[in-house]
N, CA, C and O atoms as a GROMACS GRO file, in nm:
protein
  576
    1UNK      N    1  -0.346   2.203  -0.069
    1UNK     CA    2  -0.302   2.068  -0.101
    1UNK      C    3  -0.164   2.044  -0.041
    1UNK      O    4  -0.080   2.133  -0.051
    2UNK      N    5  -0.133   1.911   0.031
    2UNK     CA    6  -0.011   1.888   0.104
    2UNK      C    7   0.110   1.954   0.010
    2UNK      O    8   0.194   2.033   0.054
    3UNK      N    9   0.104   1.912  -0.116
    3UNK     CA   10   0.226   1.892  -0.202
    3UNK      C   11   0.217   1.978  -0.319
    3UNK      O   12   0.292   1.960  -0.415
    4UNK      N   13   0.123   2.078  -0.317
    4UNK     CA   14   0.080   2.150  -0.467
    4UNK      C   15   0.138   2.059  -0.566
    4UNK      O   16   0.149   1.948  -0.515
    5UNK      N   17   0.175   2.062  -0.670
    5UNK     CA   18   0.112   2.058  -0.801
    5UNK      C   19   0.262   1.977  -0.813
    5UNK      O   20   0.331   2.000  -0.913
    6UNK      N   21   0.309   1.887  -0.718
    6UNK     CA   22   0.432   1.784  -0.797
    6UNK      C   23   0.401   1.679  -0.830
    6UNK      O   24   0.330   1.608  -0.759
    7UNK      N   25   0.462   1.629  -0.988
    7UNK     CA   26   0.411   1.521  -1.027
    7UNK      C   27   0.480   1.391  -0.947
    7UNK      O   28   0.585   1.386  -0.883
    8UNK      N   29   0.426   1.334  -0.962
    8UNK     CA   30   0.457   1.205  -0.873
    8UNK      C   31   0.582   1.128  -1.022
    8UNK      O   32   0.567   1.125  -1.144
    9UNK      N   33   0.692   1.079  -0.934
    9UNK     CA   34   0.816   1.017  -1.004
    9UNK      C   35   0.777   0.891  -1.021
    9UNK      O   36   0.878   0.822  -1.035
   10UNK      N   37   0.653   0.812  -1.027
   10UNK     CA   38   0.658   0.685  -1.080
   10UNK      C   39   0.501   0.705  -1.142
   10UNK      O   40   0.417   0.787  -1.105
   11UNK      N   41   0.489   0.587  -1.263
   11UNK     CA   42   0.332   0.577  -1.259
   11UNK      C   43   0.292   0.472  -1.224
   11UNK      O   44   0.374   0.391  -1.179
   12UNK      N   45   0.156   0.439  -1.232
   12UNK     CA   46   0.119   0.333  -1.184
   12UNK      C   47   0.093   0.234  -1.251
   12UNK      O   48   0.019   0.144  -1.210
   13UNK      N   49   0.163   0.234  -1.392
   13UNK     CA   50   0.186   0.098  -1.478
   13UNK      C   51   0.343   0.080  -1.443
   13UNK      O   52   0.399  -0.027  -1.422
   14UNK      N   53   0.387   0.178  -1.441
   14UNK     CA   54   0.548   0.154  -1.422
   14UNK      C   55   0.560   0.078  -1.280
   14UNK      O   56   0.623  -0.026  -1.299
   15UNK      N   57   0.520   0.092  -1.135
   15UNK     CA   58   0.501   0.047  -1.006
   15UNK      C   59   0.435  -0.056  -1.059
   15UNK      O   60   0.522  -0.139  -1.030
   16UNK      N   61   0.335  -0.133  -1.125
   16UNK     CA   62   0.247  -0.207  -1.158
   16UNK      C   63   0.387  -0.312  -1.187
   16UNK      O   64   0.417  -0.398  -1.104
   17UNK      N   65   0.452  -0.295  -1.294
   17UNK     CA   66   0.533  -0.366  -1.368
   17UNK      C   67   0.688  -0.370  -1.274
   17UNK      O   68   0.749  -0.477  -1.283
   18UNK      N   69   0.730  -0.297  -1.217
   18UNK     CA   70   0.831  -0.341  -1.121
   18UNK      C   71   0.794  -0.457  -1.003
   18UNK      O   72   0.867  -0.553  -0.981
   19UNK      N   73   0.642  -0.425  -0.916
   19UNK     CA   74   0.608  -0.532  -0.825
   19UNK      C   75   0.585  -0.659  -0.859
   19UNK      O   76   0.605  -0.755  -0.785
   20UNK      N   77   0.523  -0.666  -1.021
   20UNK     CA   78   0.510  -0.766  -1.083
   20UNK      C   79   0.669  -0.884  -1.116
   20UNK      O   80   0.668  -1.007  -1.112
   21UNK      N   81   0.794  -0.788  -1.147
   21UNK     CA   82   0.875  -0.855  -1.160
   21UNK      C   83   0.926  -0.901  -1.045
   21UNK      O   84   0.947  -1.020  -1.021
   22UNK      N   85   0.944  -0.814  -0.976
   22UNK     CA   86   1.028  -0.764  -0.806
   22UNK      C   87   0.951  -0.888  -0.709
   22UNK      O   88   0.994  -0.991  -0.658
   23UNK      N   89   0.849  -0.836  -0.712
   23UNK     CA   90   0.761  -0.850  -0.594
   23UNK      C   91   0.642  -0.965  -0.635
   23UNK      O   92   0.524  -0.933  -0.648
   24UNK      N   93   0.690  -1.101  -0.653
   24UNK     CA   94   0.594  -1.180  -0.764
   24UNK      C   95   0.477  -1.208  -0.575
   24UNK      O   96   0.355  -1.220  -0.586
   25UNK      N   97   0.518  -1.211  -0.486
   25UNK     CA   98   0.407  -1.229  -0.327
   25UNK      C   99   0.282  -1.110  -0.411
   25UNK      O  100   0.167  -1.154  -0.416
   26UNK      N  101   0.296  -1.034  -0.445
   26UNK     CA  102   0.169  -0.965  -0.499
   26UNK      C  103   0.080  -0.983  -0.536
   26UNK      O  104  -0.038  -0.968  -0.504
   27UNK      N  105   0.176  -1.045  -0.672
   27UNK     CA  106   0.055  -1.069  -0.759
   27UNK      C  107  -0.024  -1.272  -0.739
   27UNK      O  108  -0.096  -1.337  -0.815
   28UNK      N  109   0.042  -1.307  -0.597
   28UNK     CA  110  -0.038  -1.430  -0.510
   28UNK      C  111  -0.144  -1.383  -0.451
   28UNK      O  112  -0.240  -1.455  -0.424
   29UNK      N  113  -0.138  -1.240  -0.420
   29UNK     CA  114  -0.238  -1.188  -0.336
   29UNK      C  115  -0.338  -1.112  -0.408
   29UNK      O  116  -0.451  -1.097  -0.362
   30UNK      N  117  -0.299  -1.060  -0.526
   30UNK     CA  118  -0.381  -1.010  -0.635
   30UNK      C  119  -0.464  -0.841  -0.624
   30UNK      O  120  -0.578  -0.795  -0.630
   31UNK      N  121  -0.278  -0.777  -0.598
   31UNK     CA  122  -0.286  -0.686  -0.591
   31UNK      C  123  -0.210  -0.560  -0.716
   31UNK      O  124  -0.091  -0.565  -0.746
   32UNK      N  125  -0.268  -0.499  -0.750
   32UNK     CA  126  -0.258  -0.408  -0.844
   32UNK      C  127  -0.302  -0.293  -0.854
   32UNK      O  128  -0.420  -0.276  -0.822
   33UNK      N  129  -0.217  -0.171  -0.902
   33UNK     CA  130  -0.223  -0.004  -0.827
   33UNK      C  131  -0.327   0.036  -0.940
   33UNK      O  132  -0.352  -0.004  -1.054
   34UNK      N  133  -0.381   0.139  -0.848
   34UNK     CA  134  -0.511   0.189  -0.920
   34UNK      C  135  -0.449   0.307  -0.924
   34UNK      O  136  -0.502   0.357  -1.023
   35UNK      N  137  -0.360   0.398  -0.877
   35UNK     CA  138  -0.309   0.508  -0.841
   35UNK      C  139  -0.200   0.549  -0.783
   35UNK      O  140  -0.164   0.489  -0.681
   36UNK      N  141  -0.108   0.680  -0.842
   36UNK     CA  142   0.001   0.699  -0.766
   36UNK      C  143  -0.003   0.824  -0.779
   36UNK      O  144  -0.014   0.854  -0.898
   37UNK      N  145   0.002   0.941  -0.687
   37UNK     CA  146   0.083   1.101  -0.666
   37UNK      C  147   0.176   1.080  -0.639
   37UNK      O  148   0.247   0.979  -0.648
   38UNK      N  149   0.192   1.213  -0.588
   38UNK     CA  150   0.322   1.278  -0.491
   38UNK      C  151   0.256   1.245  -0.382
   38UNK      O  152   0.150   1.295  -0.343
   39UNK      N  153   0.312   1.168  -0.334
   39UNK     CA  154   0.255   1.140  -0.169
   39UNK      C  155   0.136   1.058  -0.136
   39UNK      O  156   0.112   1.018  -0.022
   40UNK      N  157   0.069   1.036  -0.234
   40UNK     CA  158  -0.052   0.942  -0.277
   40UNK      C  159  -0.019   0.796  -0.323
   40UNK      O  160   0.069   0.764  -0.402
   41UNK      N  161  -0.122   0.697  -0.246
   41UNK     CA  162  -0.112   0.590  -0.376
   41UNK      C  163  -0.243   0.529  -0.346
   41UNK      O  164  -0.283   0.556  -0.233
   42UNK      N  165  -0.334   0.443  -0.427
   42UNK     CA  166  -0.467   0.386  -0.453
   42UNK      C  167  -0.405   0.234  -0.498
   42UNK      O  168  -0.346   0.228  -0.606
   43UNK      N  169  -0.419   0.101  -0.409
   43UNK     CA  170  -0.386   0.009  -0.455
   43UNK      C  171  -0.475  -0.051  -0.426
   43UNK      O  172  -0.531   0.006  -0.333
   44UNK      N  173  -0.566  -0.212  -0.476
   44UNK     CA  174  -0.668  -0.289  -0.480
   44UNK      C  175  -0.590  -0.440  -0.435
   44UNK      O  176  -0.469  -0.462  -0.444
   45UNK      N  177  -0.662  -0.502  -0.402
   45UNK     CA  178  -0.636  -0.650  -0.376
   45UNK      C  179  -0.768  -0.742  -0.399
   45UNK      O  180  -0.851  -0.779  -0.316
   46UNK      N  181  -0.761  -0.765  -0.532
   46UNK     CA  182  -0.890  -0.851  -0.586
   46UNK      C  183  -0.945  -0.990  -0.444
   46UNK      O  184  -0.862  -1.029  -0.362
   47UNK      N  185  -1.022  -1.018  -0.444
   47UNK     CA  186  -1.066  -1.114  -0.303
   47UNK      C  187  -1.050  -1.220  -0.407
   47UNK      O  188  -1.070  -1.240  -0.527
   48UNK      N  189  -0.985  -1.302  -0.252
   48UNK     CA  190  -1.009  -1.442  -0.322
   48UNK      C  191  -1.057  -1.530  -0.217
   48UNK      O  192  -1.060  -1.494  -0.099
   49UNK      N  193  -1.096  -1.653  -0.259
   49UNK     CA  194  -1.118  -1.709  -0.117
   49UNK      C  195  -1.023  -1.770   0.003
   49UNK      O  196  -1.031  -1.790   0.124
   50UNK      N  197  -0.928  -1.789  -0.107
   50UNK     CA  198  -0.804  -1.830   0.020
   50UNK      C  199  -0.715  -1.746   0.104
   50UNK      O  200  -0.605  -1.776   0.152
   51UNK      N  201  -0.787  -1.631   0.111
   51UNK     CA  202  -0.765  -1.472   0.181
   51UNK      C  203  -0.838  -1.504   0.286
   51UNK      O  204  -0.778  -1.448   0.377
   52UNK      N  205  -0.940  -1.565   0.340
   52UNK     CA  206  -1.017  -1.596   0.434
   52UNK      C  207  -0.979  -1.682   0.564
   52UNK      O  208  -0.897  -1.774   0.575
   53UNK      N  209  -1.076  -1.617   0.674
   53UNK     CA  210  -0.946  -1.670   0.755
   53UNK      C  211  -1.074  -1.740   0.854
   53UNK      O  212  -1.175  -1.696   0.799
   54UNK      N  213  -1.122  -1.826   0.972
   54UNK     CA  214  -1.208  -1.836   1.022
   54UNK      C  215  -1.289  -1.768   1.079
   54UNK      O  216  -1.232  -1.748   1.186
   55UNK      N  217  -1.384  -1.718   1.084
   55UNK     CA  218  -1.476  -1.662   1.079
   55UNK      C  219  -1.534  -1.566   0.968
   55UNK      O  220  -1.626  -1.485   0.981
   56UNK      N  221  -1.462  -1.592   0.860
   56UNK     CA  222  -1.522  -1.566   0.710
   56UNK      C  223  -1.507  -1.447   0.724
   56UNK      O  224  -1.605  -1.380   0.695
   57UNK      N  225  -1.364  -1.360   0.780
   57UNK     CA  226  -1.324  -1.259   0.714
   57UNK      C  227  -1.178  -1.250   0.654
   57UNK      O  228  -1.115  -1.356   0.658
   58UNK      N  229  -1.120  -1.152   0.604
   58UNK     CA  230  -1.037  -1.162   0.528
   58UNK      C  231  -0.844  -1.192   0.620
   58UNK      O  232  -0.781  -1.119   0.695
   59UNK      N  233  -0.823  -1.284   0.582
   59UNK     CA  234  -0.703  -1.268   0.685
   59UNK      C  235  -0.588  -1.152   0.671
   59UNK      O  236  -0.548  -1.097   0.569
   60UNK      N  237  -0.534  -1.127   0.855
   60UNK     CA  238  -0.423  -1.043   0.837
   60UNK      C  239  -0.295  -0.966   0.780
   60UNK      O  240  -0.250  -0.852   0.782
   61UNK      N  241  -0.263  -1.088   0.732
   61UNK     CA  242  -0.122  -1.124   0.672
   61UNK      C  243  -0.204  -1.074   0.532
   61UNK      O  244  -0.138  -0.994   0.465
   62UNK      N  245  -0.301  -1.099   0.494
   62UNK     CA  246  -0.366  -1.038   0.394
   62UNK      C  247  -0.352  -0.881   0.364
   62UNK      O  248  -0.306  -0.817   0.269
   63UNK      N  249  -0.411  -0.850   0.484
   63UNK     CA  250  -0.423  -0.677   0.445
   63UNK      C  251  -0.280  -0.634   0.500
   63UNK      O  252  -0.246  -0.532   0.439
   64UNK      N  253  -0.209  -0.662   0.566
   64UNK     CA  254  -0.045  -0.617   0.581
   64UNK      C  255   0.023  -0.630   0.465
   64UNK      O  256   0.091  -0.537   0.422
   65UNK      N  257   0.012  -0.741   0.405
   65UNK     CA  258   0.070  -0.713   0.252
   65UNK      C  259   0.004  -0.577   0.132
   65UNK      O  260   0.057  -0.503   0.050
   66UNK      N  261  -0.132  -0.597   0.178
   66UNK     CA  262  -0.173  -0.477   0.045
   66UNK      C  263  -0.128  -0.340   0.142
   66UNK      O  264  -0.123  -0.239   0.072
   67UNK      N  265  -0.103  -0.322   0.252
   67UNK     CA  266  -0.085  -0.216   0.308
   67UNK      C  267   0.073  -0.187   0.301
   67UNK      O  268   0.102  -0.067   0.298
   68UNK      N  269   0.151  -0.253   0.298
   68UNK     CA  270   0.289  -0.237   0.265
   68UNK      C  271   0.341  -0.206   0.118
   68UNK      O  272   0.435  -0.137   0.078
   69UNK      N  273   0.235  -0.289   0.043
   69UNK     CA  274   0.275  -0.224  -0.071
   69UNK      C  275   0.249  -0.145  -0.111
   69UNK      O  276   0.317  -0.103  -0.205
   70UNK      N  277   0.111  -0.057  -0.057
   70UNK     CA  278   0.108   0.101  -0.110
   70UNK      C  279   0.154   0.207  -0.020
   70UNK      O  280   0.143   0.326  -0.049
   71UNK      N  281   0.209   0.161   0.096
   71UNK     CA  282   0.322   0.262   0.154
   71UNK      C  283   0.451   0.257   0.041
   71UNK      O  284   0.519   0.356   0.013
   72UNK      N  285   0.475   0.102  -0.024
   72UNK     CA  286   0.538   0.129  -0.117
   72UNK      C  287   0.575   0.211  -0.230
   72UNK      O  288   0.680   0.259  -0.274
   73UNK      N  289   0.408   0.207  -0.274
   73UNK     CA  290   0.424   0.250  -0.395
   73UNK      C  291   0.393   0.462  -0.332
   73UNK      O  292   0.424   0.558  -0.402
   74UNK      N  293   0.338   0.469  -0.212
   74UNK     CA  294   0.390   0.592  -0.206
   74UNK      C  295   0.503   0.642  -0.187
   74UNK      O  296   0.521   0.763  -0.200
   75UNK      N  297   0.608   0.548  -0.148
   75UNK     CA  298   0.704   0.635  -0.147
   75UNK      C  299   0.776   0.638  -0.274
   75UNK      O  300   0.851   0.730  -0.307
   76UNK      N  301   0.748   0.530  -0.348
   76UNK     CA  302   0.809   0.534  -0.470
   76UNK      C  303   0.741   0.652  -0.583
   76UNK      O  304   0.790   0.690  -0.690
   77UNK      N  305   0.618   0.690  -0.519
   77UNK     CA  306   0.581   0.777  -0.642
   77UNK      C  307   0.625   0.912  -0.547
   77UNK      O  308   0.555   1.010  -0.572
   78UNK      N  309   0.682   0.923  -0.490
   78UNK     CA  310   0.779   1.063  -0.446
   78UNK      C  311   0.956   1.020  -0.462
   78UNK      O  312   1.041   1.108  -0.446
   79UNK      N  313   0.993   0.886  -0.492
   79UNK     CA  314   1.168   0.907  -0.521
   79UNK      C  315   1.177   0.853  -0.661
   79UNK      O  316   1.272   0.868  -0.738
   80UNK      N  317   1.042   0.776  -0.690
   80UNK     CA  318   1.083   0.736  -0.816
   80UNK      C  319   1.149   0.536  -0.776
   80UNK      O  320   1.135   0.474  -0.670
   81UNK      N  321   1.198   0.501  -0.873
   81UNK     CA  322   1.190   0.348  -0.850
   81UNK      C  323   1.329   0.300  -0.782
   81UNK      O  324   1.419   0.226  -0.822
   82UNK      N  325   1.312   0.363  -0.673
   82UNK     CA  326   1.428   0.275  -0.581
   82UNK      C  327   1.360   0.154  -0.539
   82UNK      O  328   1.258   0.145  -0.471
   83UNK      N  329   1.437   0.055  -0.591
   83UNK     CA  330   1.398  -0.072  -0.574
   83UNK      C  331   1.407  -0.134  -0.443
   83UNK      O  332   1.337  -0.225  -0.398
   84UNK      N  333   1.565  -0.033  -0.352
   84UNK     CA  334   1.562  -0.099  -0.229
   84UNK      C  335   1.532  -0.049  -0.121
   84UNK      O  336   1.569  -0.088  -0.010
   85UNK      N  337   1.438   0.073  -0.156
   85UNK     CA  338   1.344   0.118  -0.039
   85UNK      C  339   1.280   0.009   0.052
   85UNK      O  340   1.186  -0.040  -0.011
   86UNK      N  341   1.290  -0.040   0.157
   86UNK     CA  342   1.239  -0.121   0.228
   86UNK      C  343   1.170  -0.025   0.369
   86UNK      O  344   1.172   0.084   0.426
   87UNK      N  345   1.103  -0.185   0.367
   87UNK     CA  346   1.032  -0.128   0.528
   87UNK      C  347   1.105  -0.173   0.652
   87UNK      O  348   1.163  -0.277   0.680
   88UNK      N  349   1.082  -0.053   0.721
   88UNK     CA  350   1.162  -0.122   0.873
   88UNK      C  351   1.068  -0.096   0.958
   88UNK      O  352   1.118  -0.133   1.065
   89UNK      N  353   0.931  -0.043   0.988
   89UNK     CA  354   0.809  -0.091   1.060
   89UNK      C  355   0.692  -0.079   1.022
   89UNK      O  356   0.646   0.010   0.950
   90UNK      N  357   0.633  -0.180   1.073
   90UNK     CA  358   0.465  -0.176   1.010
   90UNK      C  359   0.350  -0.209   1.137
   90UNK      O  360   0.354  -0.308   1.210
   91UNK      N  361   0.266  -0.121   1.141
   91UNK     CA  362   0.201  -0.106   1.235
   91UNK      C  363   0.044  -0.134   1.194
   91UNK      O  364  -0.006  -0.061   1.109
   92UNK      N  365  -0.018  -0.217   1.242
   92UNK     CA  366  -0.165  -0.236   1.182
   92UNK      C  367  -0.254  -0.235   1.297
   92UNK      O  368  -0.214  -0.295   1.397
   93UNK      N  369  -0.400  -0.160   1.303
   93UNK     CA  370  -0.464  -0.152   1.417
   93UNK      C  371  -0.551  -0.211   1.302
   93UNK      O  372  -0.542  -0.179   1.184
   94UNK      N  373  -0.646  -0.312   1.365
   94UNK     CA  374  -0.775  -0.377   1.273
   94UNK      C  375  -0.884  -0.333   1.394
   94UNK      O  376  -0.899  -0.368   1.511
   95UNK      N  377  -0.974  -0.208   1.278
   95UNK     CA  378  -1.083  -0.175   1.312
   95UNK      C  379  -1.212  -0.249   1.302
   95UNK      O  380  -1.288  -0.233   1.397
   96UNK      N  381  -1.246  -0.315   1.220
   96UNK     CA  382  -1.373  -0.383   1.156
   96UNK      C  383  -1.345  -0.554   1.092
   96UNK      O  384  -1.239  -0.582   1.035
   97UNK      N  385  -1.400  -0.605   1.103
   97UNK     CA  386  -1.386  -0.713   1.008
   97UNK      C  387  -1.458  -0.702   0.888
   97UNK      O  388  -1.575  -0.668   0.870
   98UNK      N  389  -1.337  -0.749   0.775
   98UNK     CA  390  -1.393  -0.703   0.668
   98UNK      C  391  -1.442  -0.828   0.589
   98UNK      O  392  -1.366  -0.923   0.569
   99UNK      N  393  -1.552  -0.826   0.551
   99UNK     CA  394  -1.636  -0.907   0.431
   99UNK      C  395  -1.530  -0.986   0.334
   99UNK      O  396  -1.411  -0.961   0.316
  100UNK      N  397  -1.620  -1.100   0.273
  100UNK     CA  398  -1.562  -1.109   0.159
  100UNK      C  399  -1.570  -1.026   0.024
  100UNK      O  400  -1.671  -1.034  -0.046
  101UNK      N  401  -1.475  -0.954  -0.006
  101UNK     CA  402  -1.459  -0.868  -0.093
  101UNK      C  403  -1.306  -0.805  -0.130
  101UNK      O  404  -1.204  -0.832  -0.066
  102UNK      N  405  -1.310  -0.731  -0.227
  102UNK     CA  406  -1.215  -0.621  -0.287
  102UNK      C  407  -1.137  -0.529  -0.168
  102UNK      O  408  -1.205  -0.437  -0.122
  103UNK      N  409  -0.994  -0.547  -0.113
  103UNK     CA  410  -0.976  -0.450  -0.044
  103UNK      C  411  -0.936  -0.301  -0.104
  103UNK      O  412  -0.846  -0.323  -0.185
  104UNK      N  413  -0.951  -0.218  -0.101
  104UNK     CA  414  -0.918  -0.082  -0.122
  104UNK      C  415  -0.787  -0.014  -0.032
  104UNK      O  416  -0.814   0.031   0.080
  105UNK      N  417  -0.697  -0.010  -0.064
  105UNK     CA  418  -0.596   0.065   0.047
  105UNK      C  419  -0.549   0.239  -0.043
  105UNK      O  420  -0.514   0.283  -0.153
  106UNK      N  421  -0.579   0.286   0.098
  106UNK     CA  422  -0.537   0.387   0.024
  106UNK      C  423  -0.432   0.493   0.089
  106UNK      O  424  -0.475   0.546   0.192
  107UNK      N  425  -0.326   0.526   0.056
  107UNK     CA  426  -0.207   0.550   0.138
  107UNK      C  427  -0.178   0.690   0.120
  107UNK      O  428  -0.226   0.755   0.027
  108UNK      N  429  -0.093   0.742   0.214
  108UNK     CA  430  -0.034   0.892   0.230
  108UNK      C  431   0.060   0.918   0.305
  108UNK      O  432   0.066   0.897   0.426
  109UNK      N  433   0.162   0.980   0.213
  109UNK     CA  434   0.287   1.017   0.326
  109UNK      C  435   0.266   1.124   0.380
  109UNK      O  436   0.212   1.222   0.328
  110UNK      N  437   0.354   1.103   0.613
  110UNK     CA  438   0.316   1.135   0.686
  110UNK      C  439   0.478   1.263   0.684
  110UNK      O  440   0.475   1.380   0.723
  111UNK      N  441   0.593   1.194   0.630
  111UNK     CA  442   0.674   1.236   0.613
  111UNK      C  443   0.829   1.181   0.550
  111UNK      O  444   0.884   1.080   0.595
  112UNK      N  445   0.887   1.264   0.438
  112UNK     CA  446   0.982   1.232   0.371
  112UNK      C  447   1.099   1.300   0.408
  112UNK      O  448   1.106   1.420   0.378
  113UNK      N  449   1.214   1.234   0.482
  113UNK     CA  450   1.352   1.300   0.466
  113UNK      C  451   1.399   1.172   0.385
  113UNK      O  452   1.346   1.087   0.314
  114UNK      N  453   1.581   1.217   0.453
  114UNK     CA  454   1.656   1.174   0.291
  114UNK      C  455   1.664   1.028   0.325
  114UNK      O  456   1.644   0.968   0.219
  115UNK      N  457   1.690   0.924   0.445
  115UNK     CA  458   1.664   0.803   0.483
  115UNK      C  459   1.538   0.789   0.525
  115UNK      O  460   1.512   0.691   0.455
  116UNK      N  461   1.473   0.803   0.564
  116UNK     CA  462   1.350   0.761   0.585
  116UNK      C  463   1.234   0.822   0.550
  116UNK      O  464   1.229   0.943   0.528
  117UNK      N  465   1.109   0.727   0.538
  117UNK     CA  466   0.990   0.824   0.475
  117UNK      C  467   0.865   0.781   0.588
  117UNK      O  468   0.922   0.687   0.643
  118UNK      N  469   0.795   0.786   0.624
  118UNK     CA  470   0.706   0.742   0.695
  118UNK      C  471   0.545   0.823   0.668
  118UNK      O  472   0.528   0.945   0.671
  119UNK      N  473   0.440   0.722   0.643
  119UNK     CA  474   0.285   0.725   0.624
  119UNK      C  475   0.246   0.596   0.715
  119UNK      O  476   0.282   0.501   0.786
  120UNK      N  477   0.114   0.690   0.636
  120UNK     CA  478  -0.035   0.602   0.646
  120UNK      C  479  -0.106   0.563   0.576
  120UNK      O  480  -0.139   0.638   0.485
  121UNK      N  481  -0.167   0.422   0.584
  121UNK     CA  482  -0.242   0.373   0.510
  121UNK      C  483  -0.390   0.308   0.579
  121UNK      O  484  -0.401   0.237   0.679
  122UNK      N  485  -0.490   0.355   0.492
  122UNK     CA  486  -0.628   0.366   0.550
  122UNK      C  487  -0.632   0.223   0.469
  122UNK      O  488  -0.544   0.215   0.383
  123UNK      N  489  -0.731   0.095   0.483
  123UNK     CA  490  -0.795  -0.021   0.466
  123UNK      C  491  -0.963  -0.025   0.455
  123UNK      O  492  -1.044  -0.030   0.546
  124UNK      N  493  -0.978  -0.022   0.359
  124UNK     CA  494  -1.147  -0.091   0.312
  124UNK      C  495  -1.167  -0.151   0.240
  124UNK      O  496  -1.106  -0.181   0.137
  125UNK      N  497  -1.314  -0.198   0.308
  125UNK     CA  498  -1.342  -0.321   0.164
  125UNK      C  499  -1.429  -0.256   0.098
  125UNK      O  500  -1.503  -0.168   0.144
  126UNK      N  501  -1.424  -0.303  -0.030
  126UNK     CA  502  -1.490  -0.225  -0.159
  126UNK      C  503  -1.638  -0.187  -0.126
  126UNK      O  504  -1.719  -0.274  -0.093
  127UNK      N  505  -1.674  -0.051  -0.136
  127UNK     CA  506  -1.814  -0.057  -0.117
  127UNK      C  507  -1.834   0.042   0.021
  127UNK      O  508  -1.914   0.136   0.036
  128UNK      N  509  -1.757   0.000   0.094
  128UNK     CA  510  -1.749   0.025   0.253
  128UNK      C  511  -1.749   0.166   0.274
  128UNK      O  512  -1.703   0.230   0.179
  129UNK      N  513  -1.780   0.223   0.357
  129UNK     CA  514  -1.747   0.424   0.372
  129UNK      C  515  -1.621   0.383   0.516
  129UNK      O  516  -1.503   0.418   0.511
  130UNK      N  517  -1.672   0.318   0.612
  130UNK     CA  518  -1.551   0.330   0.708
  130UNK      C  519  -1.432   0.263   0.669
  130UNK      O  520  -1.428   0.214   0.556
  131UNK      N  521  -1.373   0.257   0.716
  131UNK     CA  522  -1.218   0.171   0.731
  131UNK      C  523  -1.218   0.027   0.824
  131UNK      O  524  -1.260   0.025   0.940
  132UNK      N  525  -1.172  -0.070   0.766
  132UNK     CA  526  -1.105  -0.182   0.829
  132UNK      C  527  -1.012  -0.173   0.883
  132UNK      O  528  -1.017  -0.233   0.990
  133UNK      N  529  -0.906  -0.118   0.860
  133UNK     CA  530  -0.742  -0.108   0.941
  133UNK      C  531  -0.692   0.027   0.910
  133UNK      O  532  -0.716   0.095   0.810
  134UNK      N  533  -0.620   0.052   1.009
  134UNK     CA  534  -0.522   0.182   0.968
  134UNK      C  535  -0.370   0.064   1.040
  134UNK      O  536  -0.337  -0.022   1.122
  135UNK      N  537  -0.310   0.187   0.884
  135UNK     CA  538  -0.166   0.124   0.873
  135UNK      C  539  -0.071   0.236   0.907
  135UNK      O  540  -0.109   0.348   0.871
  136UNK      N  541   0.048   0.226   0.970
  136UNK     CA  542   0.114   0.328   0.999
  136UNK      C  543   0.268   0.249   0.991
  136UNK      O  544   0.296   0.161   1.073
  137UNK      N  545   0.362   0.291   0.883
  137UNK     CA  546   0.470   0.234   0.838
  137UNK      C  547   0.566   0.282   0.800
  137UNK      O  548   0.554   0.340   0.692
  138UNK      N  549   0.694   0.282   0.859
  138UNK     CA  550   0.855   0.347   0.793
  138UNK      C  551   0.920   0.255   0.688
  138UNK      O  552   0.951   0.136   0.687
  139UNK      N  553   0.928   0.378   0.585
  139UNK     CA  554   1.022   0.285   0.505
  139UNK      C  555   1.194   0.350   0.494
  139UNK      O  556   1.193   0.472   0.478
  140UNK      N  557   1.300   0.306   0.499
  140UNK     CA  558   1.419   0.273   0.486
  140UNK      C  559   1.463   0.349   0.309
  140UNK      O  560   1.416   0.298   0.207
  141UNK      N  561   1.513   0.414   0.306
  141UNK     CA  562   1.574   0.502   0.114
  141UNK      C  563   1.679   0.468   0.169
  141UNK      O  564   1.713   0.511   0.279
  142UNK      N  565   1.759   0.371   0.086
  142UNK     CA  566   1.897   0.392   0.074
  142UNK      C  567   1.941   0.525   0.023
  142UNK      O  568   1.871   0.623  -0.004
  143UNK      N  569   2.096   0.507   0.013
  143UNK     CA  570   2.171   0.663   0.012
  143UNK      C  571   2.193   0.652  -0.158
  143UNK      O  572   2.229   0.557  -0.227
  144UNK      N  573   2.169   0.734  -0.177
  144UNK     CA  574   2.160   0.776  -0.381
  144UNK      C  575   2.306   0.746  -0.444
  144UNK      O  576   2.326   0.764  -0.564
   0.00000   0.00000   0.00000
């Protein structure tokens, strides 16, 4: 296992309830964590229809938001709730077009030093075995 047996420094009601205050673009998009490790995170983005973009799949700006926020919430469930962890790149390759449905993101850090952390985040829609997007994103730790 990448990380043996460390518990992850946030949970995922606690991340739930900071994005909710912090981060109210979320919960427009109707996204909420299913999961957080050490280095792990499981976040959902309920479908809606105004996620849709022409040709009746889900728009971009769509899945870049649920994909940023569970690079978020992975890095937060390895420092714990630094609020001003930010991102300074986000990289999205769109593999598939995805249905109307539930997106699934599911994230992993690629690597943590003391300013910067950098992962990946895999994209599906609920149901799906392949992937819609891979996400590849640095985030920014301020200094403690």
């Amino acid at each position: 296992m990448m990380h043996g047996d460390t518990a992850a420094r946030m949970t995922p009601q606690a991340f739930q309830a900071l994005i909710d205050e912090a981060l109210p673009l979320c919960a427009l998009f109707g996204i909420r964590c299913e999961h957080i490790g050490y280095g792990r995170a499981r976040l959902r983005m309920q479908f809606n229809p105004a996620q849709i973009r022409p040709g009746g799949t889900v728009a971009g700006p769509a899945l870049m938001a649920i994909a940023d926020a569970t690079l978020y919430a992975v890095v937060l469930g390895m420092i714990g709730p630094v609020e001003l962890a930010v991102t300074t790149s986000l990289n999205i390759n769109f593999l598939r077009k995805p249905p109307p449905a539930d997106i699934i993101a599911e994230g992993r850090i690629l690597k943590l030093g003391q300013r910067l952390a950098v992962g990946e985040v895999l994209l599906y829609s609920d149901g799906a075995a392949e992937p819609v997007a891979h996400v590849s994103g640095t985030y920014s730790i301020p200094p403690r």
